[in-house]
N, C-alpha and C positions, 0 to 999 in steps of 0.2 A: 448649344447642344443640337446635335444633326441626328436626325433617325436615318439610316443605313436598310439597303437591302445586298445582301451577300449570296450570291451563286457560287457552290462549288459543282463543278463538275466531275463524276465520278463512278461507283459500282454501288453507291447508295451504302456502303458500307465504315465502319470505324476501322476496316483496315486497309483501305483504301487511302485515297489524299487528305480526308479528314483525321489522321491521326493529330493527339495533344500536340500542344507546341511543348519540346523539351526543355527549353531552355528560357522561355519566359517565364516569370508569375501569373501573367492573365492567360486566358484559353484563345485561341483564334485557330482558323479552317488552317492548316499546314501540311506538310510531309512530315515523313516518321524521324526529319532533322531538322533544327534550325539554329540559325544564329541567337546570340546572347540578345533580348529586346528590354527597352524599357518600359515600366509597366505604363499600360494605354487601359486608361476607365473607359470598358463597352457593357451594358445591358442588354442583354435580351429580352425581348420581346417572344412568348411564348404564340407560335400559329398552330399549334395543337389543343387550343384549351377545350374543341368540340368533342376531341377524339381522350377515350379512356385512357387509362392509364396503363388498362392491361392490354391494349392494341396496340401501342405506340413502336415504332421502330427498333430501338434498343432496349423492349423493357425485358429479352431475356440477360441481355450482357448485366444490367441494373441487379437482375434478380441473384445472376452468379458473383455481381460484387458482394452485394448482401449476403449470400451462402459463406462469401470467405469471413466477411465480418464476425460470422456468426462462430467459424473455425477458429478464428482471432482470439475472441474473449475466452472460450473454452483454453485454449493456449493460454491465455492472461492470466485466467485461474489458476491454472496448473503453474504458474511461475509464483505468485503470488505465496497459494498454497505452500509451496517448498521455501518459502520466504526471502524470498529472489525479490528483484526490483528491474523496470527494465529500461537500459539506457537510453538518451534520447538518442535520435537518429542525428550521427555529426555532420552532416551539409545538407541544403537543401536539394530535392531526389527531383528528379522528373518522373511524370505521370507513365507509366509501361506502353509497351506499343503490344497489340491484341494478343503476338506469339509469345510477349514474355508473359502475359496475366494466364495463360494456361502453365505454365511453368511454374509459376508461383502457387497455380491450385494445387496441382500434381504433388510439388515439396510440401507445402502445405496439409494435405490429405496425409498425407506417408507420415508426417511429424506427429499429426493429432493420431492416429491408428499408431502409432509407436508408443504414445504417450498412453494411453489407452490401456494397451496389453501390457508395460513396466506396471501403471499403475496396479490392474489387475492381479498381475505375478506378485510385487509388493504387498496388496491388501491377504492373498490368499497363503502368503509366505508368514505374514506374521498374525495372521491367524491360525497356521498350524502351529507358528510357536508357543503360541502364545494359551493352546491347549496342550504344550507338553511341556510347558514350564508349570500348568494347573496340576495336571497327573503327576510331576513332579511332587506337589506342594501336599496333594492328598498323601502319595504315599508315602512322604516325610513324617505327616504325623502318626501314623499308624506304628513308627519304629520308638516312641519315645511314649509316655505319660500322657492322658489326656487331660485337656484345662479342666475340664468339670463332664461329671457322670450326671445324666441330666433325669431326674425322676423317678430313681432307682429305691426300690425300699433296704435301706440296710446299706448299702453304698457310702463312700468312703470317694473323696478325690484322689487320695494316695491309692486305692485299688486300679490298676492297670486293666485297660479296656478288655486286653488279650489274654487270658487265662494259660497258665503254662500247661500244656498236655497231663492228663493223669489226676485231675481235678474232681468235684460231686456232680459235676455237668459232664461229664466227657461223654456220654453217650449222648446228648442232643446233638443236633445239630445247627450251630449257629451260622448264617449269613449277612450278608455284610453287603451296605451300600455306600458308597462314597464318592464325594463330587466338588464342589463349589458354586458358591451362590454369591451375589452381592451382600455387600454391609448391611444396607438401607432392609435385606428381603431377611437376615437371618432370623432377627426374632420373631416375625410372623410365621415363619417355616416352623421354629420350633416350638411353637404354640399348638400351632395347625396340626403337625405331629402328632403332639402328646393327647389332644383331643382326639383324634380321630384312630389314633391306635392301644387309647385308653391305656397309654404306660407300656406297652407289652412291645417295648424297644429300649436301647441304650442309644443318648446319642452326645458327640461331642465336637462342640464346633470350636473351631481358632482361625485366628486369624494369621493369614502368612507373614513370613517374615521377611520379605521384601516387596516392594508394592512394581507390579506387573502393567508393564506399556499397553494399552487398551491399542487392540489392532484397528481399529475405527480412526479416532482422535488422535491416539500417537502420546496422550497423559496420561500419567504413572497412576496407578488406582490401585486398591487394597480390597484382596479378596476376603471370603471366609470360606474355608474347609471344613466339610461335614464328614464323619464317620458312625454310621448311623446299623447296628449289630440290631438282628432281631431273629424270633422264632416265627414260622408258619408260612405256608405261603397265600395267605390271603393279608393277611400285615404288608406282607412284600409287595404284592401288588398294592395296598393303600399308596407305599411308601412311593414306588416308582409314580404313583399319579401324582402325588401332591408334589414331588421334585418338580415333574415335567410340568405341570401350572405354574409355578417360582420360575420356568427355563433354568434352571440349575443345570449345570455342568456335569454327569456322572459319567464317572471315570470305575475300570475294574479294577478288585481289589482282591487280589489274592491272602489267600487265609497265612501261607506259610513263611516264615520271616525269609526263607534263603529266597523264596519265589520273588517274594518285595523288592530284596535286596537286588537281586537281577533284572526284574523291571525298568529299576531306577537305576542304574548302569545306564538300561540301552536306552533309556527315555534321553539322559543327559547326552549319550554319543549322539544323538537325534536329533537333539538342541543345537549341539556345537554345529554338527554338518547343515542345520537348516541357519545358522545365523552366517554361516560363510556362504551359503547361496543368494540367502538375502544381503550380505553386507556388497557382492558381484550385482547386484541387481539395482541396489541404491548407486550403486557407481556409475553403471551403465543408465538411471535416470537422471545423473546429477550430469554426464555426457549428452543427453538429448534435451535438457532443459538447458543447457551451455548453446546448444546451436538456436533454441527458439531464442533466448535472449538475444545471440546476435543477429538475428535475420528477422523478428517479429517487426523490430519499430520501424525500419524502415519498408518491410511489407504495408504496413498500416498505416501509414504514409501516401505508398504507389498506391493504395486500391483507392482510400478514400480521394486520392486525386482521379481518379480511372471512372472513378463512380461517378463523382461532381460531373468530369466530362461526359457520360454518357447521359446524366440530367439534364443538362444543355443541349445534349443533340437529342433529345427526347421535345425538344420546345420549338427544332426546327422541323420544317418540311419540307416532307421528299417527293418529288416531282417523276413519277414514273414513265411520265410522257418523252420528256427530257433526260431520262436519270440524270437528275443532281440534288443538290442540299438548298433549300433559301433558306435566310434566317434573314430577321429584321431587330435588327440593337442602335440604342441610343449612343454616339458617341459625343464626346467635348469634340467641338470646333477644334479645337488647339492643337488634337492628337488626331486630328484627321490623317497628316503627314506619315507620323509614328504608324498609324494603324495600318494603311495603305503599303507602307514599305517592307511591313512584319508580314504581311498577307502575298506580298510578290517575292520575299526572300523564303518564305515560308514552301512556296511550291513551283518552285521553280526546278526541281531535282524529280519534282514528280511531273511535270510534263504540260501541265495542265496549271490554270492561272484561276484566281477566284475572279471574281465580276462582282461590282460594288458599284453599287446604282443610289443615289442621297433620292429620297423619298418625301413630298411636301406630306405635311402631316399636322391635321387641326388640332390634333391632341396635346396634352398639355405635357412637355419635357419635363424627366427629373430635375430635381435640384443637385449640382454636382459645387460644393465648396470644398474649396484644398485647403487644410487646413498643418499646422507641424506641434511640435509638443508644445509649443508656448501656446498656440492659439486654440487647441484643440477645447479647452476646459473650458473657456468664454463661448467660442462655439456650442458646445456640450449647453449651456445655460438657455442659449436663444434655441437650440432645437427641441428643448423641453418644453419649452412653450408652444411649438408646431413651427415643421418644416417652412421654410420660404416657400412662394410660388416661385416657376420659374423668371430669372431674371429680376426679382423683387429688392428691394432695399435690403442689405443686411445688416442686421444690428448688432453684431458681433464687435468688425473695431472701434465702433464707440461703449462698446461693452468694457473693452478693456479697460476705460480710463472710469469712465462714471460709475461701475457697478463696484470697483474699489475704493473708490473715493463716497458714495455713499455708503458704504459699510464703514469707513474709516469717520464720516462724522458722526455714527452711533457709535464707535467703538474707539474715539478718539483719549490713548492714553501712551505718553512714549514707551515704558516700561511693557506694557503687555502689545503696542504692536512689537518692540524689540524681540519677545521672545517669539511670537508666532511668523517672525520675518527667521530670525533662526532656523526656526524649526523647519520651514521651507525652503531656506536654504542648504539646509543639510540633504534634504531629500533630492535638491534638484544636479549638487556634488556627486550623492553614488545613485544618480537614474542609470549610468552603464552599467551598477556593477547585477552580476546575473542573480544574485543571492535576494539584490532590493526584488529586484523586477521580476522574479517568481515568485513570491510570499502571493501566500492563498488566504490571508487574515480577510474577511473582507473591508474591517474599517480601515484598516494602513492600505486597501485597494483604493477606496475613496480618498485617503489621503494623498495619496500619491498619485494618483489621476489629474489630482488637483492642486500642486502644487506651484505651479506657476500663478497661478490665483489666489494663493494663499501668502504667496513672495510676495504679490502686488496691494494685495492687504494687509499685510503686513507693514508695508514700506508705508502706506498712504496713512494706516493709523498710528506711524509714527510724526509724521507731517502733521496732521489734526492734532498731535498728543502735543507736540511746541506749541500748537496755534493757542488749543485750551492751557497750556502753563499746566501738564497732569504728568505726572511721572509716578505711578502706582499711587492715585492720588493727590502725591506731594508734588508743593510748586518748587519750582527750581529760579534762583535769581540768576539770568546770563548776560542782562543787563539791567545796569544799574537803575533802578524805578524810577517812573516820573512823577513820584508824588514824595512829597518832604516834612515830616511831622516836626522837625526842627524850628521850618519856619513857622509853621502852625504853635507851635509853644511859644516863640518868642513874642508874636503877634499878641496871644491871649493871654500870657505872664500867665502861665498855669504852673502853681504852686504846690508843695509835696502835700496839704493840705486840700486841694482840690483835687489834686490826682486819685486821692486815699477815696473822695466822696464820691466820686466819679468812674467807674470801671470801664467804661466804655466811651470813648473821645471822639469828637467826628473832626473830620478832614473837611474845611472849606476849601474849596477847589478856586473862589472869588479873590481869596486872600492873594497875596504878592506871595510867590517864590513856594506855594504850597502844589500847584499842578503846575510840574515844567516842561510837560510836551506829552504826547500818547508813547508807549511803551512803542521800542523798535521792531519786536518781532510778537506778535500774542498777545494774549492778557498779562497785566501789570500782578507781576507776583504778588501789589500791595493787598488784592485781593482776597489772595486767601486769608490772608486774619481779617478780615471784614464781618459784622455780622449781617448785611446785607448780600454777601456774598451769594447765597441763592438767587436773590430776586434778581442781581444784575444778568447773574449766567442765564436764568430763566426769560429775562426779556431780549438778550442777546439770541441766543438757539432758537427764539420762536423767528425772531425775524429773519434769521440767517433760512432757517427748513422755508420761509415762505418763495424768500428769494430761489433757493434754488431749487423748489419745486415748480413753479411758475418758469424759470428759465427750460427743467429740464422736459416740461411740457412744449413749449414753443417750439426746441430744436425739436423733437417727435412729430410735430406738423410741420415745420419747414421740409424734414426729409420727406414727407409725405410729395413734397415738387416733383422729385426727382423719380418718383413714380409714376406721376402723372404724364410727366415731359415723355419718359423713356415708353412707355406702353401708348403714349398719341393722343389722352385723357386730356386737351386741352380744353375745354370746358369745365373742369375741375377746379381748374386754378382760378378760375373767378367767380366760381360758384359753390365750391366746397371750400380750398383751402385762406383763400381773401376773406370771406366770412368766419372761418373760425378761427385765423387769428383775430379779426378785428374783435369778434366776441371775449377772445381767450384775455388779449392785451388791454382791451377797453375796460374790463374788468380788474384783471387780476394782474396785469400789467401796470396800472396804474395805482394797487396796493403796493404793487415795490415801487415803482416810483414816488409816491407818496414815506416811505421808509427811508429810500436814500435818502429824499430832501430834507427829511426830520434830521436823519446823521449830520448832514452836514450845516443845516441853516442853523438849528438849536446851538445856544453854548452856556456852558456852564452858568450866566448870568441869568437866562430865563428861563434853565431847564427849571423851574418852577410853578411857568407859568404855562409851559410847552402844554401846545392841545393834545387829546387822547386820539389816534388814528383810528381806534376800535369805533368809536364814537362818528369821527366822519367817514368810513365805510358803510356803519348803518344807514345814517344821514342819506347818503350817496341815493341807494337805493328807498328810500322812500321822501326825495324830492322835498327834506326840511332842512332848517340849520339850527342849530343849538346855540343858544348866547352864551351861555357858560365857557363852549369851546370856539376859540379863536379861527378864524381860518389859517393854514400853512402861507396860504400864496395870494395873492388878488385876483378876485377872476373866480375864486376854488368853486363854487357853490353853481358858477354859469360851465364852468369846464365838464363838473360832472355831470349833472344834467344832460350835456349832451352827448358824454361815452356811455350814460346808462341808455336811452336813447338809440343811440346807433347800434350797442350790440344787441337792443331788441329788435331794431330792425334788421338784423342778423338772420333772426332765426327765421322767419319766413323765407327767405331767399336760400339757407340751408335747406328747409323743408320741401320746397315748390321750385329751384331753380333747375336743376340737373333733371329730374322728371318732364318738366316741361320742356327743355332743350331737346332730351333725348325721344319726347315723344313728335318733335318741331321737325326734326332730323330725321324719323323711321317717315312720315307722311310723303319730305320730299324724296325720299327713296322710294318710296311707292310710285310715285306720278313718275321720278325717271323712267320708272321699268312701264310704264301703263303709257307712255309717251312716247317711246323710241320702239323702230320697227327689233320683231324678233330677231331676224337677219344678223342687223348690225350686233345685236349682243352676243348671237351663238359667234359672230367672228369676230368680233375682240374678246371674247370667253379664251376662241383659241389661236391667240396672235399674245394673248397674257401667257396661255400653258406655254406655249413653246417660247417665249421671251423668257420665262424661270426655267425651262431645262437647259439652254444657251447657257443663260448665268450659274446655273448650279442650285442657286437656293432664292428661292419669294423672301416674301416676309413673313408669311404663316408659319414659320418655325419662331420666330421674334418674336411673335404676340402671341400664340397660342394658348398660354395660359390666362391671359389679360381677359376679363369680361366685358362683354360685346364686340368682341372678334367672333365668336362665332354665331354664323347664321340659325338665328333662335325666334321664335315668335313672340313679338314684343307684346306685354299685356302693361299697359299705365297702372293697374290699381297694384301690381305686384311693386312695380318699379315707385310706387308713392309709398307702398307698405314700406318698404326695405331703406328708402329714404327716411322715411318716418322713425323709425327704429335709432337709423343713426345719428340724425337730430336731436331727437331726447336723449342719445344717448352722452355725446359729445356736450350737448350744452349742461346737462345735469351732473355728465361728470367732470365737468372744469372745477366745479364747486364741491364736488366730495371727493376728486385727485387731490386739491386743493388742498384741502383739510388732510388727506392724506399722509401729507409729507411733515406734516406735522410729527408725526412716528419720529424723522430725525432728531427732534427736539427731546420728547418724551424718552428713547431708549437713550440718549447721550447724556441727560439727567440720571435716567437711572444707572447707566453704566459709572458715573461717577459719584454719586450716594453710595454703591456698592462699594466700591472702593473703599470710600471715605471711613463707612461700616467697619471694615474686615480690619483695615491699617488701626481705628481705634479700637478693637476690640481685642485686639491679637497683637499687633507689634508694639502698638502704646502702653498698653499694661504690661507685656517683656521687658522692655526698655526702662520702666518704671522698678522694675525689681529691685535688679542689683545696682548697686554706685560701684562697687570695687569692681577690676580687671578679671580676677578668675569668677567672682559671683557671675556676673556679666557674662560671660564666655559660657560657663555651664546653663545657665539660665536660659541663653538666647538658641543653642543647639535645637532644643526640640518644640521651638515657639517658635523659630525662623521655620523648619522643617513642616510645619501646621501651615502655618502663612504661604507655602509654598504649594503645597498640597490644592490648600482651598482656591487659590489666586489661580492656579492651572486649571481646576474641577469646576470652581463657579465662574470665575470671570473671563476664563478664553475658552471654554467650552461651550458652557451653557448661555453666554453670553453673547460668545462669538458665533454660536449657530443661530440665537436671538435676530441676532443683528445683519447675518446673513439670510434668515429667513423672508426677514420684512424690506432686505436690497434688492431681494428676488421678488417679492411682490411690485416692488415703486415699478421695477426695468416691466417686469410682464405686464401690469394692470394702467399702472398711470404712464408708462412712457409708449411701450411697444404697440398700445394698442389704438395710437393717433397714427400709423401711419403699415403699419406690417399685418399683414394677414394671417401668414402662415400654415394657408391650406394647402402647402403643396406635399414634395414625396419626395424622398433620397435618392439619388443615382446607388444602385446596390450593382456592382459590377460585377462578374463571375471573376473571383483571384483565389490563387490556391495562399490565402496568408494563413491562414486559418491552420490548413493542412499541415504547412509547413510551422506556424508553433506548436 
């Protein structure tokens, strides 16, 4: 990784020689043309972080991308609203050069002030209709019977509201209000009413007969129509207040039926012409919502590229003195060539060349790993736990092999890795297709994120599943057993009378022709009818989790060399790492080897009298022997003694070795610099600077993240603290990583009792049902379908996130942390990928 200084030369402006590169993915200084490039990882380094945000160079251009953004959404809405959808953009666009992004404001502007005034005409078009399809509705009912005479004394429903001239009334004067009110308001209105005009009204409400488009929302709603006759005009006035508190709708209402009838004529000619201006005016919005659809997405595209760009030239500095641009970015070594060639094809048209000067620099480089879809999700695991420093061990491709394979020995079963190897199979089949790869679920995001990981545990807990003899459970015989109950009866002449008294037989393994060799692949299927069958699997899994947590401790400090070698730490390896393996091995290296030699020295003739290994572990450590327990080996009692010994002598030399080096080491630095004239240092100070600008690059870019590279003032008690820390912590946790791995044992028991549960509980009593062919058939339908259910919900779910939870613990706590840091930081390069999904 190289830190980079970049001069453009220029008018200090975005439309100048720093226009976007067109035709890349990444951003770099170019002309308003370039050739096709491949994508080159550069970060920037922001030289503005003194200066505000609201002073910076571009932050008017920034502020008019955010103004279109803001035009965008109001667009988005208005598409949305109409129930529109908006297609993605079909190719990937280049970022605008300055003349077209006023272009696009301009259309832009014009489209939303378009939209603006349809919508406006539209809302005010079907709100006048939608008050003369009311005035309609009122004066409908005035020509027929009213539903009900409301409080009338002596009143009749069959009496008709309207008196026919020539009556006992004809000399009053009756008037008349009429309007429309909501559903929800009419019976309070007609309460309020009758209270407040003490009776000395007629009124009759109904409801319309067809339910009327709300010019707001655009859904069909159901009015009530009021017809509301009274005498006096202070009633009237009551009446006009208490509508206008309701907001009711009053509409005129003429007394005489020809009067009515010609109303409602022109009301309806008034309808018609106002629904063929609005039906011109929905056309012409379904015409300008046609063009934001096609012009919106990939506007919103160009700006959010346009804007990125002006963020970035917002983090470089401009040089008034000079007018030009510097900007300083991390680039990969690797694509130095790439960057270099994109930056001289890039402005070559423009006349003027950028200038790219490589800058020594103490600072600590991002972390830049490449990664592709198989490797991403192993990666993904080790970044969870913190980034690498630069240039550190990655634990990634050992990730791939051990993080699956310790979840395959807790989850070791053919039948369910079978299915979870499927299931990731399937997914890894249509990763092209667009349909997988846009789903917004987020748990099929996780699954499929992860499915190259989920292939590989899959595959591994089928491997485990042969090793354990588990196939949903059940053993499966694929070779023929090494154990022989045949010869076993012949030996013991066991009779149908001893059989009968006897339920349970034991296999001597001593006898002739009863144990004819270890099983070829696995455990001996003879196992599973055994009823020691737990206890053997349970001493097996224990030993096997010890082995290979103790193995997969060791390689975690082995890599830890390769850290040491590459950052110059040679002191390290004989004083950190040579001590904690001898402490790690002398210990617990010597529990597994003490396990092989029991495998293989013991046989079946004095597995009776075999000593307990628990037993001389204790021993070990507290310097006695037991007569009860035999020794393994000759010598065993003086061997240990002196590996408990030596990795005590371990720990001081962890605790006090490195401190004292490193403090042996700052002293004769001192007396160099306190012993040689000034002179000489100022000029090999500058016979070193100018022998790294000759080469191009020092070594300070190689080490810079590595501790004690940089010039820091050295304090012993801190550097004893921080040792101290890691001492206790390394040697305390040998013994409780230790114990840790034991989890192996514990969930690959329990994932196979699970099993063993669900198969007796469910498919053994099905299978038990029926004996005939169609019983059988019916019976097993929806008790296979159960078993299927539970076996997907409990045991590769919940089991299999079990078992994945505590693979993620062994990699982060007991492996990763003998030798990886991962206090560093991601290479985040500026690329329009984002944009362009």
């Amino acid at each position: 990784m190289r830190k980079l200084r970049l001069t453009q030369p220029g008018r200090g402006r975005a439309g100048g020689p720093w226009a976007p590169c067109s035709g890349a993915r990444k951003w770099c200084w170019s002309s308003s043309s370039c050739p096709q490039l491949r994508p080159t990882p550069v970060w920037a380094s922001s030289l503005n972080a003194s200066v505000s945000a609201f002073q910076r160079r571009f932050v008017v251009d920034v502020r008019r991308c955010e103004e279109l953004e803001k035009t965008f959404t109001f667009l988005q809405e208005e598409v949305r609203r109409a129930g529109l959808a908006l297609p993605p953009p079909k190719e990937a666009l280049p970022a605008p050069p300055p003349r077209d992004l006023l272009l696009i404001q301009e259309e832009t502007d014009r489209l939303a002030q378009e939209l603006r005034d349809v919508r406006g005409n539209q809302q005010s078009l079907r709100a006048q209709l939608h008050q003369l399809q009311l005035h309609s509705a009122v004066l409908g009912q005035g020509r027929g019977p009213p539903l009900a005479a409301t409080y009338t004394d002596g009143s009749l429903e069959s009496t008709p509201l309207l008196e026919a001239p020539g009556g006992p009334h004809q000399d009053l004067r009756v008037n008349f209000v009429a309007g429309a009110v909501e559903p929800q308001k009419a019976a309070a209105l007609e309460r309020l009413l009758w209270r407040a005009c003490r009776g000395f009204l007629i009124a009759s409400f109904r409801e319309t007969e067809q339910q009327l488009e709300d010019p707001v929302t655009g859904e069909p709603a159901t009015w009530m129509t009021f017809l509301i006759s009274y005498w006096g005009e202070q009633i009237g006035q009551k009446i006009r207040k208490i509508t206008d508190c309701f907001h009711c709708h009053v509409f005129p209402f003429a007394e005489q039926d020809e009067a009515r009838r010609g109303a409602l004529q022109l009301l309806q000619q008034q309808s018609q012409e106002l629904r063929e201006v609005l039906g011109e005016t929905e056309r012409f919005l379904s015409q300008v919502l046609g063009r934001v659809q096609r012009l919106l997405p990939p506007w919103q595209v160009q700006i959010r590229k346009m804007k990125a760009v002006y963020l970035a030239l917002n983090q470089c500095s401009v040089s008034a003195t000079h007018k030009c641009l510097i900007a300083e970015a991390w680039c990969a070594t690797h694509d130095l060539p790439t960057l270099q060639q994109a930056l001289q094809d890039s402005s070559s048209e423009a006349g003027v060349s950028a200038v790219v000067h490589r800058i020594p620099c103490q600072d600590m480089p991002p972390t830049l790993i490449r990664t592709n879809r198989f490797t991403a999700s192993f990666q993904g695991i080790v970044d969870a736990y913190g980034v690498g420093c630069y240039q550190e061990v990655n634990p990634a491709p050992y990730t791939i092999i051990t993080f699956p394979f310790l979840f395959a020995v807790m989850f070791g079963d053919v039948g369910h890795g079978l299915l979870m190897f499927l299931f990731a199979l399937a997914m890894v089949l249509a990763e092209n297709q667009p349909a997988v790869r846009t789903m917004q679920n987020e748990i099929w995001r996780t699954f499929f994120s992860g499915r190259y990981l989920l292939l590989l545990m899959g595959l591994f807990s089928i491997y485990t599943g042969f090793i354990y003899n588990e196939c949903f459970s059940r053993a499966t015989t694929i070779f023929p057993s090494g154990w022989s109950a045949a010869a076993m009866a012949n030996h013991s002449g066991w009779s149908n009378t001893y059989l009968a008294q006897n339920p349970l037989l034991a296999l001597d393994p001593n006898v002739t022709d009863v144990f004819r060799g270890p099983y070829p692949f696995g455990i001996d299927p003879v196992w599973s009818l055994a009823v020691n069958h737990l206890s053997f699997l349970n001493s097996f899994k224990m030993k096997m989790s010890v082995i290979l947590g103790v193995t997969h401790m060791a390689f975690g400090v082995l890599l830890g060399v390769f850290n040491h070698m590459h950052f110059g730490h040679w002191h390290k390896l004989l004083l950190e790492t040579l001590p904690e393996l001898v402490f790690l091995l002398g210990l617990f290296g010597y529990l597994v080897f003490l396990i092989v030699y029991k495998w293989l020295r013991v046989s079946a003739a004095s597995a009776a009298s075999a000593p307990s290994l628990l037993i001389h572990f204790i021993n070990m450590f507290l310097f006695s022997s037991s007569p009860t327990n035999q020794p393994l080996f000759l010598g065993q009692e003086v061997v240990q003694s002196i590996l408990v010994v030596l990795a005590l002598a371990m720990v001081p030399i962890l605790l006090l070795g490195t401190p004292l080096f490193l403090h042996w080491q700052h002293r004769r630095h001192l007396r160099k610099r306190a012993g040689g004239p000034q002179l000489d240092e100022d000029k090999t100070g500058l016979l070193d600077s100018s022998a790294a600008s000759v080469s191009g690059w020092g070594s300070d870019e190689e080490k810079a993240g590595c501790p004690g590279n940089q010039e820091a003032k050295f304090v012993l008690s801190e550097v004893l603290m921080h040792q101290a820390i890691h001492t206790i912590e390394f040697c305390l946790g040998c013994i409780s990583n230790t114990a840790s791995y034991l989890r192996l044992w514990a969930l690959s028991l329990a994932h196979a009792q699970l099993s063993e549960v669900l198969w007796a509980m469910v498919m053994r009593g099905g299978l038990g049902l029926g004996r005939s062919v169609g019983v059988a058939a019916v019976v097993l339908v929806p008790i296979f379908a159960a078993f299927a259910v539970l076996t997907v919900a409990i045991l590769l779910v919940m089991e299999g996130l079990s078992a994945f939870l505590h693979a993620l613990r062994l990699h982060w706590v007991e492996f990763q942390n003998k030798f990886y840091s991962g206090t560093g930081y991601k290479l985040s390069p500026f690329t329009f990928a984002v944009e362009d999904d």
